[in-house]
C-alpha positions as semicolon CSV with decimal commas, in nm:
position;residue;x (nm);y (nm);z (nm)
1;X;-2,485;4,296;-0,110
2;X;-2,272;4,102;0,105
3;X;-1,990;4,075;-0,241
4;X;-1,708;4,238;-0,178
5;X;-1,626;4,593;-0,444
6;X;-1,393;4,408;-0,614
7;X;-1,601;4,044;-0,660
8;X;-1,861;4,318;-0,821
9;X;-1,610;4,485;-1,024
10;X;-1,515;4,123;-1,148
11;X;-1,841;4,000;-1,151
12;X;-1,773;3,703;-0,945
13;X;-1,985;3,566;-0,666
14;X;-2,043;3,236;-0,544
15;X;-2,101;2,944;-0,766
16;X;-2,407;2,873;-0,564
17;X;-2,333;2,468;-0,520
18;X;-2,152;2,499;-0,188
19;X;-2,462;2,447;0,004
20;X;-2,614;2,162;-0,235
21;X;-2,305;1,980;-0,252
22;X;-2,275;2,010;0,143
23;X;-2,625;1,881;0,199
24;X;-2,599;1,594;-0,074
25;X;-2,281;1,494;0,170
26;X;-2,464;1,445;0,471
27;X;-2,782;1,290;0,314
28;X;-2,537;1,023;0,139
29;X;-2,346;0,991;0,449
30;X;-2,685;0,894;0,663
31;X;-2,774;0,706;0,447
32;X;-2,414;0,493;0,494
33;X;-2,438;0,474;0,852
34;X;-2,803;0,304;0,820
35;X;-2,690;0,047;0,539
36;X;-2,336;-0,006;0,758
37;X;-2,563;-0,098;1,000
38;X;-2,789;-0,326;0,830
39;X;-2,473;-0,471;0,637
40;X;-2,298;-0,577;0,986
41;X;-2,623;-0,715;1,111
42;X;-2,606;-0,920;0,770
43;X;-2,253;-1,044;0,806
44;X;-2,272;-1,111;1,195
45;X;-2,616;-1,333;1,092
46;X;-2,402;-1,555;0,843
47;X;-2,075;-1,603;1,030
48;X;-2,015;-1,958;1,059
49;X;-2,326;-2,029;0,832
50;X;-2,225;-2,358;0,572
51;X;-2,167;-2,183;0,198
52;X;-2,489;-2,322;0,088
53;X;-2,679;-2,137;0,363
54;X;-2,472;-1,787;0,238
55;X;-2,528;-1,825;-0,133
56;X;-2,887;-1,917;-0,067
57;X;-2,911;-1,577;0,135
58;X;-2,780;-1,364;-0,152
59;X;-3,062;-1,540;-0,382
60;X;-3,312;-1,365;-0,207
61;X;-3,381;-0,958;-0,309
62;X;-3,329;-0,792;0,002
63;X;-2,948;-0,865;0,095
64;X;-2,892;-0,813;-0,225
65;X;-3,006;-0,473;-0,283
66;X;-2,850;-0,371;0,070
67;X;-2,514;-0,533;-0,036
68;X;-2,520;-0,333;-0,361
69;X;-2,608;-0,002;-0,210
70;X;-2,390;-0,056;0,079
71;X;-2,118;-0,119;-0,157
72;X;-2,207;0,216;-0,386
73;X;-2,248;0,432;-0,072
74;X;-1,934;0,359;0,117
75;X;-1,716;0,390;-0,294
76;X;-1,914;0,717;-0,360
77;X;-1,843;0,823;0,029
78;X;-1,507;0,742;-0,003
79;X;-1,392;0,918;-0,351
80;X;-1,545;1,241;-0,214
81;X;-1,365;1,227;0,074
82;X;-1,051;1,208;-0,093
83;X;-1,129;1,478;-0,321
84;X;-1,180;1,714;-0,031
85;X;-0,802;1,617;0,061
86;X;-0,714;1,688;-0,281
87;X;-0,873;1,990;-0,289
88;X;-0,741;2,089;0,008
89;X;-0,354;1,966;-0,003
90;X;-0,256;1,953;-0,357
91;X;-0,221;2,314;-0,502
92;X;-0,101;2,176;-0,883
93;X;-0,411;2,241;-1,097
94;X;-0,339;1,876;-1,335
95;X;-0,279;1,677;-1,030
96;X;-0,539;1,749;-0,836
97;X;-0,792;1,704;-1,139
98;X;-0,590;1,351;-1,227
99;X;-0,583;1,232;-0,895
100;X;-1,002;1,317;-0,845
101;X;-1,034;1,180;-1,154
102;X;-0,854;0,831;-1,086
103;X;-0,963;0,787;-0,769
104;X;-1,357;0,845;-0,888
105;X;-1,268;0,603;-1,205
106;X;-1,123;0,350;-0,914
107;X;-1,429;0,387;-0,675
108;X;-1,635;0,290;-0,992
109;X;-1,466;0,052;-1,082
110;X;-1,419;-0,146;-0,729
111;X;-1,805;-0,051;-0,722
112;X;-1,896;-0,247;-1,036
113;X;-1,639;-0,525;-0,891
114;X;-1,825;-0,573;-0,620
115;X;-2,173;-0,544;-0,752
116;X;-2,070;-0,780;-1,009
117;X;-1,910;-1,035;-0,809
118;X;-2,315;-1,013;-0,530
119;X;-2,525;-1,049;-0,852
120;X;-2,309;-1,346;-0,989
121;X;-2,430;-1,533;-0,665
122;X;-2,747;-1,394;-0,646
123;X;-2,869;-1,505;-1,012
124;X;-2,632;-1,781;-1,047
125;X;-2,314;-1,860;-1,198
């Protein structure tokens, strides 16, 4: 057993969700550097376009969808970064669970914000 005599004594071990969490990370965090990609190739495509040409774009399905995962990705990517600061920097118990808990209720709701504000255009206001 690789627990230490007085983790057995205890009856701790490891919670087990390290490794999921860790891999869930990096799966969410390729996935943002594909859409970041896609998203630039997007904006770069409609700079200088008229406003007619731009809301026309966002009526069609596909920069849609990529605007509204791009936007979920890089909110979910950035509230669990900052929660790994917390974790690691803030030793109060109550402020680190307030300030993980604000800054996941602000990523949500800058997420639905933004989502909002592409879907508006892309079905009309």
């Amino acid at each position: 057993s690789f627990r230490t005599p007085i983790g057995r004594a205890r009856g701790l071990g490891s919670a087990k969700t390290g490794a999921q969490a860790w891999l869930g990370f990096r799966i969410a965090s390729a996935a943002l550097a594909v859409l970041t990609i896609l998203f630039i190739i997007l904006v770069i495509s409609l700079i200088g376009a008229p406003y007619e040409q731009v809301v026309a774009t966002f009526k069609q399905p596909c920069p849609v969808i990529l605007t509204v995962l791009f936007l979920g990705f890089t909110f979910h990517h950035a509230a669990y970064g900052l929660q790994e600061v917390y974790e690691d920097y803030i030793q109060a118990k109550l402020t680190k669970v307030v300030a993980i808990g604000g800054t996941k209720l602000l990523a949500l709701v800058l997420f639905l914000a933004g989502a909002f504000a592409v879907l508006k255009i892309a079905f009309g206001a």
